[in-house]
C-alpha positions as CSV (number, residue, x, y, z in Angstrom):
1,X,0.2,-17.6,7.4
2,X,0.8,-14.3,5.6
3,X,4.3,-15.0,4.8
4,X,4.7,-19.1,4.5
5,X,0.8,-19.8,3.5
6,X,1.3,-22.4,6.1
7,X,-0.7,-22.4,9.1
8,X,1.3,-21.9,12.4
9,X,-0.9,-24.8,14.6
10,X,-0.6,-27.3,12.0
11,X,1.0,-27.9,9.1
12,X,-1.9,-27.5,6.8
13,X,-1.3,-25.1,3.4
14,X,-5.3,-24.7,2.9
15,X,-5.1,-20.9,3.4
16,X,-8.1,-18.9,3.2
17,X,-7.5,-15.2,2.7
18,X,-10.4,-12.7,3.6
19,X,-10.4,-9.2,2.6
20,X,-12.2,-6.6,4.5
21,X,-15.3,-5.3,2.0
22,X,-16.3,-1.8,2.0
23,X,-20.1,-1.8,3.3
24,X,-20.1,-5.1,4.9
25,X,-20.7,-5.1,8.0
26,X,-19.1,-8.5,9.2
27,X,-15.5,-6.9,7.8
28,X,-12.8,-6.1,10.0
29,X,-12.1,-2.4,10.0
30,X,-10.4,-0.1,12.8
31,X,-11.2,3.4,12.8
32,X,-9.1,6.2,12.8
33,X,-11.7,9.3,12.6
34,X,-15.1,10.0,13.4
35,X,-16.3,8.9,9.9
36,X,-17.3,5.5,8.7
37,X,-14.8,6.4,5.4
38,X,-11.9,7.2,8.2
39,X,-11.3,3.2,8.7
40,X,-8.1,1.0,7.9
41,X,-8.9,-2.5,6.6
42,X,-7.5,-5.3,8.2
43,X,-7.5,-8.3,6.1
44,X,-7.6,-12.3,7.6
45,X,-6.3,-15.4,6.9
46,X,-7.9,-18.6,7.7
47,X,-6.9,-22.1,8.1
48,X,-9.3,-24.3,6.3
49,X,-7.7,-27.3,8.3
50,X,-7.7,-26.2,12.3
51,X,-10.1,-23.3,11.7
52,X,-7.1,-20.7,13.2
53,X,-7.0,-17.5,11.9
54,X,-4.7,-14.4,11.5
55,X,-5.4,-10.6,11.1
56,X,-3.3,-8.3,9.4
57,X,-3.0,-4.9,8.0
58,X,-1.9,-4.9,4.1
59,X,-0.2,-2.0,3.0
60,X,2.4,0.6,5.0
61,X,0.3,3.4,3.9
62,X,-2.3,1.6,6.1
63,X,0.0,1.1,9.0
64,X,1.4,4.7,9.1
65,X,-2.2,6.0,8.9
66,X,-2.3,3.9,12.1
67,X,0.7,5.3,13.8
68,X,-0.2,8.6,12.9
69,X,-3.8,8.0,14.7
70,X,-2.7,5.9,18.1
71,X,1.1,6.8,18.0
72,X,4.2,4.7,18.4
């Protein structure tokens, strides 16, 4: 949905994106330190047809923080 802005389960375009917000706490965030700052955002994508949704992480500075933090 990221790429194409076409949901994968049916052919629907009706993409809703949803960023993760800073100080919200029903945003998607994975930690990678023992402080609430120390967090990578990971951003969704809805389907407003089916109701299927994606997660992803924007940004390679984002993933390599990742890799750093879990490894390969």
């Amino acid at each position: 949905m990221k790429n194409t802005n076409t949901c994968p389960k049916c052919p629907s375009t009706d993409i809703i994106l949803i960023p993760a917000q800073p100080n919200n706490s029903h945003s998607n965030y994975i930690a990678i330190g023992m402080w609430a700052w120390q967090t990578v955002p990971v951003t969704r994508f809805l389907c407003g047809n089916c109701g299927f949704s994606e997660e992803w992480i924007v940004g390679k500075n984002w993933i390599e923080q990742l890799r750093k933090r879990f490894g390969q």
